[in-house]
C-alpha positions as CSV (number, residue, x, y, z in Angstrom):
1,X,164.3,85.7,59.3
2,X,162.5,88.9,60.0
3,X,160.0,89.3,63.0
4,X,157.0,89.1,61.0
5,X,157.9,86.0,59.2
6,X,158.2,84.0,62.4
7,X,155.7,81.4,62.7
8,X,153.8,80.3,66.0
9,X,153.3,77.0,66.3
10,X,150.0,75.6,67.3
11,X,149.8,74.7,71.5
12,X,152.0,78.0,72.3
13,X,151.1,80.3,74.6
14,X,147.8,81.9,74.3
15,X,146.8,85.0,72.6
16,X,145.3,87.7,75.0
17,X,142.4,89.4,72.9
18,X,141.0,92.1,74.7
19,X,137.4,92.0,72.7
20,X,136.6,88.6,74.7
21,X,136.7,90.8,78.0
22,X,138.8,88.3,80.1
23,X,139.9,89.4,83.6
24,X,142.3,91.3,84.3
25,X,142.9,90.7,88.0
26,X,144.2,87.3,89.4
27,X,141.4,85.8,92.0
28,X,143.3,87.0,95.0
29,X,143.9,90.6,93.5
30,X,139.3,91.2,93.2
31,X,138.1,95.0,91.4
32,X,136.6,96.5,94.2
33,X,132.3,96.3,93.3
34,X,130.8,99.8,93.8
35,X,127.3,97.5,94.2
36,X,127.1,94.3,95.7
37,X,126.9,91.4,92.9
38,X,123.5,90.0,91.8
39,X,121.7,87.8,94.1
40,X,122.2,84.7,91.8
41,X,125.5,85.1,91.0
42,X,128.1,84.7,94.0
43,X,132.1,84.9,93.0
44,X,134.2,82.4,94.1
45,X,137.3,85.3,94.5
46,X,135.6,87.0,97.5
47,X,137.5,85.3,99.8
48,X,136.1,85.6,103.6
49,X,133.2,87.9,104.0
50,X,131.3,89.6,106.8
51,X,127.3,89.0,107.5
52,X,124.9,90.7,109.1
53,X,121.0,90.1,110.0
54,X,120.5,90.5,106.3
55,X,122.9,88.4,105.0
56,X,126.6,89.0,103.4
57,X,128.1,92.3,103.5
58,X,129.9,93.9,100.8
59,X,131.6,97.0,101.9
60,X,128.5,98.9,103.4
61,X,125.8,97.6,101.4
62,X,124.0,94.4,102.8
63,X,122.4,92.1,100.3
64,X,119.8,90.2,101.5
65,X,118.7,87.2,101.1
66,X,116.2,85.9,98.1
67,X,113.2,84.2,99.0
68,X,110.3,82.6,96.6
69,X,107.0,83.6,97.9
70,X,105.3,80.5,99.5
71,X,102.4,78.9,97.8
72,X,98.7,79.3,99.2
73,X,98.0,76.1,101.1
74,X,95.8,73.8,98.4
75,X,93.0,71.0,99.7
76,X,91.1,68.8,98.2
77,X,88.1,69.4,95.7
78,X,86.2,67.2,98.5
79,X,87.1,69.7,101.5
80,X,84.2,71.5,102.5
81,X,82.9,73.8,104.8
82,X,80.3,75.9,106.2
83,X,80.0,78.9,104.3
84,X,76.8,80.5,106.5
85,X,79.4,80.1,109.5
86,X,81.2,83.3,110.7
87,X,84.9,83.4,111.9
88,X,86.9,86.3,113.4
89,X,90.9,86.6,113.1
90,X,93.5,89.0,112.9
91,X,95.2,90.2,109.2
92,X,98.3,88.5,109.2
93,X,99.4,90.2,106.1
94,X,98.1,93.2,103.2
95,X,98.9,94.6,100.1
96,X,96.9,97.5,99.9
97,X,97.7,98.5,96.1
98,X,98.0,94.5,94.9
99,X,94.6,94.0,96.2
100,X,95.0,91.2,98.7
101,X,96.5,89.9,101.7
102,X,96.5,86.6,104.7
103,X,94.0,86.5,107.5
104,X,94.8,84.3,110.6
105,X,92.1,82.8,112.1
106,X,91.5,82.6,115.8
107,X,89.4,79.2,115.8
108,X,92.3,76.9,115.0
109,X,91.9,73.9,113.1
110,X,89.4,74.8,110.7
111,X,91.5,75.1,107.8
112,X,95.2,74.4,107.1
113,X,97.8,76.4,108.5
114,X,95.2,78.4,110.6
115,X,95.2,81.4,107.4
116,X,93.6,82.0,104.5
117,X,93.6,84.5,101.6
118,X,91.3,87.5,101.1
119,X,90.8,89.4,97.9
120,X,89.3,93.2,98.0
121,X,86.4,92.5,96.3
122,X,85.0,90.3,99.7
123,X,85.6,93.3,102.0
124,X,82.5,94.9,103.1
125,X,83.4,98.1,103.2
126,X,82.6,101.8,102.9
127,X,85.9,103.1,101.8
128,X,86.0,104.2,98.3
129,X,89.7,102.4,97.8
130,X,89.3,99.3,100.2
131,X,91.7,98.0,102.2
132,X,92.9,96.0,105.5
133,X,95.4,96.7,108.0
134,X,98.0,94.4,109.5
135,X,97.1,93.4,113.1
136,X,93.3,94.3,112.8
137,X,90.6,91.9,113.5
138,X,87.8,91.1,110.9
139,X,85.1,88.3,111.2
140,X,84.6,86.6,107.3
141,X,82.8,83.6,106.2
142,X,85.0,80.8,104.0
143,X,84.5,79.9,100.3
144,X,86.4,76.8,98.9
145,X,87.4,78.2,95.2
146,X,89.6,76.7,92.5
147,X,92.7,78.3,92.5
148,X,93.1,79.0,88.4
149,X,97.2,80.2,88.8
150,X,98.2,77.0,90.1
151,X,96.5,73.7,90.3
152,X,94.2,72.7,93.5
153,X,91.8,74.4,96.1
154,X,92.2,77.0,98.5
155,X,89.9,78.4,101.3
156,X,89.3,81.9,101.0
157,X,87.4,84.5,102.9
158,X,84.4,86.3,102.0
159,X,81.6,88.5,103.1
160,X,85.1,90.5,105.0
161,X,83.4,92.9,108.0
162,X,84.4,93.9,111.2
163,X,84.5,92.2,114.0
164,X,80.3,92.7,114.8
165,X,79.8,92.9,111.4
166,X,79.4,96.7,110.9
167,X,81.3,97.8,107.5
168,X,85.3,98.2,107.2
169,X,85.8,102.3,107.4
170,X,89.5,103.2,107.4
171,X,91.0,105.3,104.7
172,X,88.6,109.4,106.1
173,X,90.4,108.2,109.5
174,X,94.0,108.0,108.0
175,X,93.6,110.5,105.4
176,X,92.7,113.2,108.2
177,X,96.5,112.2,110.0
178,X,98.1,111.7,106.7
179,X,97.3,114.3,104.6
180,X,97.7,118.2,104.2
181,X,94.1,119.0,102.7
182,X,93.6,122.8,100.4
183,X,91.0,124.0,102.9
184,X,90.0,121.4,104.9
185,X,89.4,117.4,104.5
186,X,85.3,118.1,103.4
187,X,85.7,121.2,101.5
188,X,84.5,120.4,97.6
189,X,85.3,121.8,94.7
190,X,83.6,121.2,91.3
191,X,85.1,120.8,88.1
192,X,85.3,118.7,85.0
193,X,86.8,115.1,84.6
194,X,88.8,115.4,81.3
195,X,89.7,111.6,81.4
196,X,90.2,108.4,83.4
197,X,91.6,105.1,82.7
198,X,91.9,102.2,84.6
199,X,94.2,100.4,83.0
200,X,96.8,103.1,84.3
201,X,95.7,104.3,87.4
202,X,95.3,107.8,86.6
203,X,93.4,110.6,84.7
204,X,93.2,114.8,85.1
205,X,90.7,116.9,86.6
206,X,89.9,121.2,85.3
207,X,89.0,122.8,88.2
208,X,86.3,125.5,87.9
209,X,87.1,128.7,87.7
210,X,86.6,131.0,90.2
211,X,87.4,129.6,93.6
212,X,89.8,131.6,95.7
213,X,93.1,129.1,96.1
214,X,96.7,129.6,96.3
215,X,98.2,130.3,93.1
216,X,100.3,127.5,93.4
217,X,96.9,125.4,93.0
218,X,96.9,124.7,89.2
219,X,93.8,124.6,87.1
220,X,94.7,120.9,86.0
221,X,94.7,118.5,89.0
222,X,95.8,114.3,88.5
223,X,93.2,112.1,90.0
224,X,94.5,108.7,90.9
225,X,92.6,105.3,91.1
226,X,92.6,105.7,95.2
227,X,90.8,108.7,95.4
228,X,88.1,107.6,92.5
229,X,85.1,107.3,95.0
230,X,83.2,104.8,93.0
231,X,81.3,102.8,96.0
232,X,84.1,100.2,96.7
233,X,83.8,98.9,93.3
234,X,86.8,99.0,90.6
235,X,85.8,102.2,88.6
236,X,85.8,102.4,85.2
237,X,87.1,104.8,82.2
238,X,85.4,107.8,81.9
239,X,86.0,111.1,80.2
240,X,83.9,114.7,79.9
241,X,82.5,114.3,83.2
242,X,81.1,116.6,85.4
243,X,83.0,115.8,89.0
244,X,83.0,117.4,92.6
245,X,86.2,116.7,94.5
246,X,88.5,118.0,97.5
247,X,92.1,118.8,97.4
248,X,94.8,117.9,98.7
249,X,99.2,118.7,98.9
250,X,102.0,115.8,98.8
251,X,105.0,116.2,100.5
252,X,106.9,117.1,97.8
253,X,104.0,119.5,96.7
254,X,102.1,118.4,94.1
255,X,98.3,119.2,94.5
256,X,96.2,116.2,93.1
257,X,92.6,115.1,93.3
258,X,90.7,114.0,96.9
259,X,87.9,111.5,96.7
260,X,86.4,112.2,93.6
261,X,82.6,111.8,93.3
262,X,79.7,112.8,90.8
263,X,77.7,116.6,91.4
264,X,76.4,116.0,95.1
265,X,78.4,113.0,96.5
266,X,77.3,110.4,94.3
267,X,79.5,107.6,94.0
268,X,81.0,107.2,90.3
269,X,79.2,104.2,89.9
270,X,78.8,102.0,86.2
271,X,74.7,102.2,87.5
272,X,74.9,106.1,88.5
273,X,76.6,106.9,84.8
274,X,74.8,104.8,82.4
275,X,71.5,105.3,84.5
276,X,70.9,101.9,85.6
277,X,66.4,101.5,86.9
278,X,66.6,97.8,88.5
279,X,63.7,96.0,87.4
280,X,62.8,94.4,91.1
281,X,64.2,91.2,92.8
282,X,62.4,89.0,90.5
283,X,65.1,86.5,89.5
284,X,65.5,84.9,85.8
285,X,67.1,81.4,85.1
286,X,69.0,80.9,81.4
287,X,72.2,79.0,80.4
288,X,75.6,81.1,78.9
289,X,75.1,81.6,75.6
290,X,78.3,83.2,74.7
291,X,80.9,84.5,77.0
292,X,84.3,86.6,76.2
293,X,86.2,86.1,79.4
294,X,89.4,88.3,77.9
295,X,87.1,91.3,78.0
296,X,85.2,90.5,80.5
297,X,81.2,90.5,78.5
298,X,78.6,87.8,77.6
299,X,74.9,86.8,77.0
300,X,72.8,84.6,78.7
301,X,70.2,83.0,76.8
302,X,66.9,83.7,79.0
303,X,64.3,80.4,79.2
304,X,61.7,80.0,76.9
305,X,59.1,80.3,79.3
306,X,59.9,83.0,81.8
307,X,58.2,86.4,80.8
308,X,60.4,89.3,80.9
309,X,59.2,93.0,82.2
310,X,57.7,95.2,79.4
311,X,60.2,97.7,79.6
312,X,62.9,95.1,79.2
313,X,61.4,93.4,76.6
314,X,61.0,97.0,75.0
315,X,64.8,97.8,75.6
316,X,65.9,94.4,73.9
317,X,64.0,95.3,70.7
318,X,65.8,98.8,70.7
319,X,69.2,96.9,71.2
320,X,68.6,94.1,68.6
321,X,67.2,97.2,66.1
322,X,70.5,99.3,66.6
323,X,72.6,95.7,66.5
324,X,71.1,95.0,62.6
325,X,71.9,98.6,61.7
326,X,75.5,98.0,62.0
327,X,75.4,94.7,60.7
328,X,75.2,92.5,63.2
329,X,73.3,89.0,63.1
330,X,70.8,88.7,66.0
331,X,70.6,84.9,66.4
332,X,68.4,84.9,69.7
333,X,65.9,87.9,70.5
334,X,65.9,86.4,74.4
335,X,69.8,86.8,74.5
336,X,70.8,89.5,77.6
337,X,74.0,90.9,78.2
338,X,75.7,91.1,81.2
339,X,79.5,91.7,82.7
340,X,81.8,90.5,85.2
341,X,81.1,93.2,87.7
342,X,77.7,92.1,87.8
343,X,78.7,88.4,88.5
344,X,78.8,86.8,92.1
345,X,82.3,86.4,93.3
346,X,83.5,83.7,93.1
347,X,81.6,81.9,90.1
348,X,83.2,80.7,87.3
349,X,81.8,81.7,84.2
350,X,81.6,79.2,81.4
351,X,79.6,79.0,77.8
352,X,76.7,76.6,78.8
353,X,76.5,77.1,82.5
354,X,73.0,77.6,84.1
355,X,72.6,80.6,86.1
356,X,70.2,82.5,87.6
357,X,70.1,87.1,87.5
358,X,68.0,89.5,87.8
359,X,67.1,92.4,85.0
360,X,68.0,96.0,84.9
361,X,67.6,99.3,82.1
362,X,69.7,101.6,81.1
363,X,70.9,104.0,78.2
364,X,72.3,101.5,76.4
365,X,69.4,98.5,76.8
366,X,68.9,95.8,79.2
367,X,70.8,93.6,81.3
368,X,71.3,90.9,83.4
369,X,73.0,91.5,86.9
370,X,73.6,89.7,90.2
371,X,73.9,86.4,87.9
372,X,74.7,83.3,90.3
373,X,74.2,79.8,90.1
């Protein structure tokens, strides 16, 4: 019979379909990789293969090793410690753009593995963009704190200084050895902050007209979170915004923003742009009334028989008026509202909690700030 009559019986040799990408080489016969494989997969056709410090060579590219990141040492919720002791050690380890890093301590025995964690918030420190170095030595106090990404305690540091305690003052020194400034570290310019965002890490500056620059200088300048000079604090978004400023060059020549500040040096502060007037260091005691910890907002519900400062109590009334305008239901006239920023590190907020703050004015109202327990 003809050649397209001829029927294959089942069992026969198989059919190569090329759609099912099968290999073409046989396992001694390997393609040649332009890139090492990935880390997780490892062929069994290599054969024999050279290593180095790094691990197994493939042509010249070294692949090294994957690691998982070890775990924060936990203790018990028991453990304690003295938190009005002071400790000095030497930065084992810092992330300046994650935020956080290892200390070593020198007095061993304290706490396990001789090393606990630091967070930017506990440095003391006059740098606008705070940070540590590896090798430098710090004195710190120790906070046990539950540790909400995994479960346990860990010992922290807090209350981060130098060794002395005088304030941590790093990034003028580095920037001056660093960086190629547009006349000079200090010089200021003055121009107008279009926009910033947080959430990004980024926003643009107009410079004023007038100054005499390079032409290459343009009249739009990116201002990034580092050189936001708002007191050590994490600074927030802000738009149409009168700003003074310095400038300086990258080495692949972009011009961008230096150390960004309100008219006259003045740290870009939440209390220097919403006109925060503290109302004393009278403190206030009150349980959480409500408290959004996505965003990062709540009330405190103030006791019934503290008196509050006229001009808070006047503030309130404003609030709760402009509140009912657009609808809202004011269910407590004693209810203030406060942040996260303006919360102690380390306490963890929760509807019902009893606290005590202090009081502040501003554009907006009143508030409640350094709220502790």
């Amino acid at each position: 019979p003809p050649d397209s009559e001829v029927m294959v019986p089942w069992g026969g040799p198989p059919v190569q379909k090329p759609w099912l990408k099968q290999h073409q080489f046989p396992p001694r016969f390997p393609p040649r990789y332009p890139f090492p494989p990935p880390r997780y997969h490892q062929p069994q056709w290599l054969g024999p293969q050279r290593f180095n410090a790094f691990g197994p060579v493939y042509g010249a590219i070294a692949a090294p090793p994957w690691r998982p990141r070890a775990p924060v040492a936990t203790v018990p919720p028991s453990f304690r410690v003295d938190e009005r002791e002071r400790y000095t050690g030497s930065v084992k380890f810092y992330h300046k753009w994650k935020g956080f890093g290892f200390v070593e301590l020198n007095q061993k025995g304290v706490v396990p593995t001789d090393s606990v964690f630091v967070h930017w918030k506990q440095l003391n420190s006059d740098d606008r963009f705070p940070f540590l170095q590896k090798g430098m030595e710090v004195e710190f106090s120790l906070t046990v704190q539950r540790d909400w990404h995994r479960p346990g305690h860990t010992v922290r540091a807090k209350n981060v200084t130098m060794v002395g305690g005088m304030s941590i003052a790093l990034q003028d020194d580095i920037d001056a050895q660093e960086k190629s400034f547009v006349g000079g570290q200090h010089l200021r310019y003055t121009g107008t902050l279009k926009f910033f965002t947080p959430r990004h890490g980024f926003g643009w500056v107009i410079l004023d007209q007038g100054y005499d620059v390079d032409p290459s200088v343009p009249s739009e300048l990116k201002v990034e979170t580092a050189e936001v000079n708002a007191a050590g604090q994490q600074p927030r978004f802000m738009e149409n915004l009168a700003v003074e400023f310095g400038i300086w060059r990258t080495l692949r020549g972009e011009y961008k923003v230096y150390n960004m500040t309100l008219p006259g040096g003045h740290p870009l502060t939440q209390d220097a742009l919403e006109n925060r007037i503290s109302m004393g260091p009278q403190t206030y005691s009150g349980d959480v009334m409500i408290w959004n910890w996505r965003h990062g907002w709540g009330f405190v519900r103030v006791d019934p028989h503290l008196q509050l400062p006229p001009r808070v109590v006047a503030k309130l009334a404003q609030q709760q008026a402009a509140a009912r305008q657009r609808g809202k239901t004011i269910t407590n006239d004693r209810a203030i509202y406060f942040r996260r920023a303006d919360v102690a590190p380390g306490l963890m907020i929760a509807q019902g909690l009893r606290v005590h703050f202090s009081v502040y004015i501003d554009d907006k109202g009143a508030g409640a700030c350094d709220v502790r327990r």
